[in-house]
C-alpha positions as CSV (number, residue, x, y, z in Angstrom):
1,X,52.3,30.2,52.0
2,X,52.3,31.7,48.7
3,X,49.7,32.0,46.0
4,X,51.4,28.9,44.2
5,X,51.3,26.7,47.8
6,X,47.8,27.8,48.5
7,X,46.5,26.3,45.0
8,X,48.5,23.0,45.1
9,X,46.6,22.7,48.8
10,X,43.2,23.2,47.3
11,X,44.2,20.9,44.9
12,X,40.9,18.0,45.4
13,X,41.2,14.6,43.2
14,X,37.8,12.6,43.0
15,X,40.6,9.4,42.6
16,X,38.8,6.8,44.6
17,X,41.4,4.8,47.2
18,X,39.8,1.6,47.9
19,X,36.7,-0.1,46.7
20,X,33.7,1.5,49.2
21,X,34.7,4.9,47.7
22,X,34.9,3.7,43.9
23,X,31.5,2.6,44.7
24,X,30.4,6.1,46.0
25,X,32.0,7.7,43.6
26,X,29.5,5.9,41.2
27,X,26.6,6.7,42.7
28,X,27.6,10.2,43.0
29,X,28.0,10.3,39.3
30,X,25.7,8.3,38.2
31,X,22.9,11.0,39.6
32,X,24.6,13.8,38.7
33,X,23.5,16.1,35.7
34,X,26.7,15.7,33.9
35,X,26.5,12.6,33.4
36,X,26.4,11.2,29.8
37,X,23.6,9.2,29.1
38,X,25.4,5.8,29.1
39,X,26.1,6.6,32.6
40,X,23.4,8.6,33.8
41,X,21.6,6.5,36.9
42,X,23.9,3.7,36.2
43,X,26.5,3.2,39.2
44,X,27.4,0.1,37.9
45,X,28.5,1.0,34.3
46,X,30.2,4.4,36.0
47,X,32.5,2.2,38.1
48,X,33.3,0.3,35.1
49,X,34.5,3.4,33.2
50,X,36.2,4.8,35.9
51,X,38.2,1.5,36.5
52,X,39.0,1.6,32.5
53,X,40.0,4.9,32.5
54,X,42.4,4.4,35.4
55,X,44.3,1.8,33.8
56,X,44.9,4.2,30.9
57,X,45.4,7.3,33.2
58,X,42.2,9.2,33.1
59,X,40.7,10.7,36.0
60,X,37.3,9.2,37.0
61,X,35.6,12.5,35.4
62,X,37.5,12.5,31.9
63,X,36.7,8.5,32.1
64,X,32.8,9.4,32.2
65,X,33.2,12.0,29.6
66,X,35.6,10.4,27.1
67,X,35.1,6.8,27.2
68,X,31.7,5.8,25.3
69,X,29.3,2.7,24.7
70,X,28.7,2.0,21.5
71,X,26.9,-0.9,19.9
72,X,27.7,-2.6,23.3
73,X,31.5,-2.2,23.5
74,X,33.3,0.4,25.5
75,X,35.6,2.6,23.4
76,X,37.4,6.4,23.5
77,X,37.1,9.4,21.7
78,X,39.7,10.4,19.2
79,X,40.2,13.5,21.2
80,X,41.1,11.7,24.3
81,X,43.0,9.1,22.4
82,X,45.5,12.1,21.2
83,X,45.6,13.4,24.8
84,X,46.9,9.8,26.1
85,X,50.0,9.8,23.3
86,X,51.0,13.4,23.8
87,X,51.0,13.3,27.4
88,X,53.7,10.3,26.8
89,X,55.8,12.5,24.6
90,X,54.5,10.5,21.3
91,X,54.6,12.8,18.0
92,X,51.0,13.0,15.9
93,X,51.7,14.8,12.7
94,X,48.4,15.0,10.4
95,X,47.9,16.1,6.9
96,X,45.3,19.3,7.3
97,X,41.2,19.2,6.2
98,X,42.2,21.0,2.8
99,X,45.6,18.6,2.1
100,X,42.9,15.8,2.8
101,X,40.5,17.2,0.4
102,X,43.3,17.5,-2.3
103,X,44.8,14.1,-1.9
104,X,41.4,12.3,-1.2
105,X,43.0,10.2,1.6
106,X,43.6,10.9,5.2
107,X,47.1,10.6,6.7
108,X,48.3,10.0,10.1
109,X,52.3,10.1,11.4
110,X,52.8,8.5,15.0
111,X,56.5,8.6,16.5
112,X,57.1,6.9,19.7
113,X,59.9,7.8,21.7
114,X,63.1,5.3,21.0
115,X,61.1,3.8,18.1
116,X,60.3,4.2,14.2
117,X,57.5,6.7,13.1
118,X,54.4,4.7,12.2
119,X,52.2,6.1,9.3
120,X,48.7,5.1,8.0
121,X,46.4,6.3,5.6
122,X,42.5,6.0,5.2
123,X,41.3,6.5,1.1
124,X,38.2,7.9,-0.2
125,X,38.3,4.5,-2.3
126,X,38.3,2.6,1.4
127,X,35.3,4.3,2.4
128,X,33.6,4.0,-0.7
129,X,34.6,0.1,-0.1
130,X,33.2,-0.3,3.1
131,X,30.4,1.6,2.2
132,X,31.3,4.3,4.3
133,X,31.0,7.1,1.9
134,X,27.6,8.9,1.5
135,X,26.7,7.3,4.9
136,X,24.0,9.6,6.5
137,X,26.2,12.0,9.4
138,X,29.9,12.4,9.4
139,X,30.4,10.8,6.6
140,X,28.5,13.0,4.6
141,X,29.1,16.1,6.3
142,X,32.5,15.8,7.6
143,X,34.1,13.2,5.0
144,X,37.4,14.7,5.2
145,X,37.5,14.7,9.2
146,X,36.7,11.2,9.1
147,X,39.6,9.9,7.2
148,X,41.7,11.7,9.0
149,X,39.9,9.9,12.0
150,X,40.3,6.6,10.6
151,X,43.8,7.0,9.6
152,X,45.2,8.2,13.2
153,X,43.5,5.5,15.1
154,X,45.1,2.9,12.8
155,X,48.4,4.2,13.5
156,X,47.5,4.6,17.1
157,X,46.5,0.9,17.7
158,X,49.9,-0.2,15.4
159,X,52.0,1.7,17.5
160,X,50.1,2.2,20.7
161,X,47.9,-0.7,21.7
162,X,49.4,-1.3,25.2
163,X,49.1,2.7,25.6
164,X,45.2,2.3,25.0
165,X,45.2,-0.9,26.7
166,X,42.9,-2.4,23.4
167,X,40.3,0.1,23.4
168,X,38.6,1.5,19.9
169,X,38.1,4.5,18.4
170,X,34.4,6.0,18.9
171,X,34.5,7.4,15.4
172,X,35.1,3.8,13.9
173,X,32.6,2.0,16.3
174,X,30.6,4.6,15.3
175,X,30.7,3.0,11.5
176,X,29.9,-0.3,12.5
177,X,26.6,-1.8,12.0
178,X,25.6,-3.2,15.2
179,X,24.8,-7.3,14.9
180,X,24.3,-9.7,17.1
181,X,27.3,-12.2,18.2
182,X,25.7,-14.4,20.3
183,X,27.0,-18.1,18.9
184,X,24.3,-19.6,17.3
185,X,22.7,-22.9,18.7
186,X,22.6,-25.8,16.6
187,X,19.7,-26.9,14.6
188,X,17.5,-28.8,16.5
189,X,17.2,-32.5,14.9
190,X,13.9,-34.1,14.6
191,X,13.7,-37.6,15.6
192,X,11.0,-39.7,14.5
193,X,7.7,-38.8,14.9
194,X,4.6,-40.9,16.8
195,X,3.2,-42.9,14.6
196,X,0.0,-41.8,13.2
197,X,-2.9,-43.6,14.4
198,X,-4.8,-43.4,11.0
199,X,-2.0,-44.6,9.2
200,X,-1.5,-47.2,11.6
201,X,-5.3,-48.7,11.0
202,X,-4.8,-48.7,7.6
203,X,-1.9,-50.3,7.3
204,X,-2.6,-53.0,10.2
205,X,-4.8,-55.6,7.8
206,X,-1.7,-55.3,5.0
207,X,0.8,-56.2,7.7
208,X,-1.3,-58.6,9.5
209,X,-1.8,-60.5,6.1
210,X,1.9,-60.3,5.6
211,X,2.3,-62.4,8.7
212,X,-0.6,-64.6,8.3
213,X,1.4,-66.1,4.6
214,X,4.4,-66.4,6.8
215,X,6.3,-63.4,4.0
216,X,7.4,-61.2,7.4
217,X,7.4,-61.5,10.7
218,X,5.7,-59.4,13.3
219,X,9.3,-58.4,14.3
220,X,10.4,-57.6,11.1
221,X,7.0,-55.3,11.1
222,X,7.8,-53.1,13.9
223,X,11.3,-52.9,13.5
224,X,10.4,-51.6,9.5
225,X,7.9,-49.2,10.7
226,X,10.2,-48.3,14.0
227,X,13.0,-46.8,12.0
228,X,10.7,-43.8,10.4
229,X,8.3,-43.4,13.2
230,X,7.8,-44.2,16.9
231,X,5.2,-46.7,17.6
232,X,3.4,-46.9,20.9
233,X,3.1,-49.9,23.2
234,X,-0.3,-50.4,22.1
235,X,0.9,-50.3,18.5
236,X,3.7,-52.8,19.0
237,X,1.3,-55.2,20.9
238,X,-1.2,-55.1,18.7
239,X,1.2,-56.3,15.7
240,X,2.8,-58.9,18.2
241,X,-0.8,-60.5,18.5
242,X,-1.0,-61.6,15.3
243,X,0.4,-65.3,14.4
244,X,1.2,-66.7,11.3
245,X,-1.2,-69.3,10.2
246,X,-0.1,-72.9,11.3
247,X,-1.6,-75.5,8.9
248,X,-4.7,-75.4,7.0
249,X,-4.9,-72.9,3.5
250,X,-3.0,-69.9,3.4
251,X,-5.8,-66.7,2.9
252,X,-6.4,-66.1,-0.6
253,X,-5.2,-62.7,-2.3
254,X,-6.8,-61.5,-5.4
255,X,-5.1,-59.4,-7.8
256,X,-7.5,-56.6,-6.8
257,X,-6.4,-56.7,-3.4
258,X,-2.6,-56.6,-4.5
259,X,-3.4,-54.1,-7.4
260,X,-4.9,-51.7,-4.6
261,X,-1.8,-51.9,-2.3
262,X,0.5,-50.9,-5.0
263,X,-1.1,-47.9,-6.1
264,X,-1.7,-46.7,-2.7
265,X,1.3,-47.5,-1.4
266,X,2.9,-43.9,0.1
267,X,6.4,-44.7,-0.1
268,X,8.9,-47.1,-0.8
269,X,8.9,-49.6,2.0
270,X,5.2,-49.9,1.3
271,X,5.7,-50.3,-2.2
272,X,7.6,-53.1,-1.1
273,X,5.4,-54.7,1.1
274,X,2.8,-55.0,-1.1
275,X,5.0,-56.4,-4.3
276,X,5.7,-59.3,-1.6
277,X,1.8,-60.4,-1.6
278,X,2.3,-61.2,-5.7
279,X,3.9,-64.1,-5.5
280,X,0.3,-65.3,-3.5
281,X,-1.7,-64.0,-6.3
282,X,-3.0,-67.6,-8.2
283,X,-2.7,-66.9,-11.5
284,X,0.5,-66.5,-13.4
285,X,-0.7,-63.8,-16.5
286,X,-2.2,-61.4,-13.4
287,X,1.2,-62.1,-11.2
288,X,2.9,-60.6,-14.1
289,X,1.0,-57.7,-15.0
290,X,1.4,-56.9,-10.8
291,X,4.8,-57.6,-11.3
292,X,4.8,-55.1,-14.0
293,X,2.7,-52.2,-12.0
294,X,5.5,-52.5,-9.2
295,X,8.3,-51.7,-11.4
296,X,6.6,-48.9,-12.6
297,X,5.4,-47.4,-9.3
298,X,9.0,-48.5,-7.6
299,X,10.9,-45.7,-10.5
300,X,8.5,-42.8,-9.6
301,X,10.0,-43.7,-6.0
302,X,13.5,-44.2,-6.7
303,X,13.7,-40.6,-9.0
């Protein structure tokens, strides 16, 4: 056996066959020193990128090294990304730091075998756009590097998306602001509310001496009340017990009593219910000067 043999026989892959050693594999990883921190006592997330970088032919240790998490998505270094296109005889002709500089814009030619070059560019003008220029890092440091950056993995994804098998670049995820995606759940809706039992004292002589005079039912009542609050089964019984007055006088309301509902009243239905205890009032000059109050109250409700 020559020297050439004797290497190819040493020759050791860490390529996991089946799933038990995949798994293994992880956990060898995942405690070693070398790992990245993304990876580093995480079996799980190791066997992940090791998988990932299989289906775009990375070894299981170039996986760990080259394929990152950032702002919660997996993605791959630019260096690895030119690795993957060369080894597939692709042609990456770049514009150099100082031609950069010079032109202000980063330029980037991809040619895949059997089909057209594909050529992007990145601008000073599109960083300063996305608010990418003066950025604290790279950007400030390294401004040239990055357009060159941004315009090679635009031409890589163009004309190499089923090479890289969708991943992004590191250096733009790097750019992105990290947010939260989670759908957002629909505003809850607030139904009606229980009926206040303060409110509901109050406002049990007015309604009780709306039924008494026959002007609403205890029906009519509830179901008025019902569609802006919830009234309990106490509430709704109470209201039910009183009658309308069968024969005999009909109670006597004073224009003080009417006067009082009207400028109390707290909103329109109120308002309303009051107004209908006029027409009880005896004398005509005071059912007129209520009449008058409830069209005055009734426009500082209807504004």
């Amino acid at each position: 056996m020559n020297t050439s043999d004797a290497l190819v026989a040493q020759t050791f892959s860490l390529a996991p066959q089946n799933l038990t050693q995949a798994i293994e594999l992880a956990k060898i990883i995942a405690e070693s020193d070398l790992a990245p921190k993304d990876y580093k006592g995480k079996p799980g997330n190791v066997l992940i990128a090791v998988q990932m970088g299989q289906e775009i032919g990375l070894s299981p240790m170039s996986a760990i090294q080259n394929i990152a998490v950032i702002n919660g998505k997996p993605c791959i270094y630019g260096d690895a990304g030119k690795a993957l296109l060369l080894a597939r005889g692709f042609i990456i002709e770049e514009d150099d730091v100082e031609i950069v500089r010079k032109t202000g814009s980063g330029r980037c030619r991809i040619t895949r075998p059997g089909h057209p070059p594909c050529e992007r560019t990145f601008s000073l003008e599109a960083a300063k756009a996305a608010g990418l220029f003066g950025k604290a890092g790279p950007w400030t440091q390294y401004k040239e590097r990055q357009m060159a950056w941004r315009a090679f993995w635009f031409a890589a994804r163009d004309i190499a998306s089923d090479v890289l098998k969708g991943l992004a670049g590191a250096e733009e995820l790097r750019d992105i602001t990290e947010r939260d995606i989670t759908p957002m759940a629909s505003p809850a809706i607030a139904g009606p509310q229980p009926y206040p039992d303060e409110a509901f004292t109050k406002n049990l002589p007015e309604w009780t001496r709306l039924i008494l005079i026959g002007k609403k039912t205890a029906a009519d009542i509830i179901k008025t009340v019902s569609s802006k609050a919830v009234l309990s089964e106490e509430q709704k019984m109470r209201i039910n017990a009183v009658k309308k007055t069968e024969g005999g006088p009909p109670p006597v309301v004073t224009y003080a009593q009417v006067a009082d509902k009207l400028n109390s009243a707290s909103d329109k239905d109120l308002l309303g219910a009051a107004a209908d205890l006029i027409g009880e009032v005896e004398d005509p000059k005071q059912r007129a000067e209520l009449s008058t109050l409830y069209q005055t109250l009734l426009v500082g409700f209807t504004k």
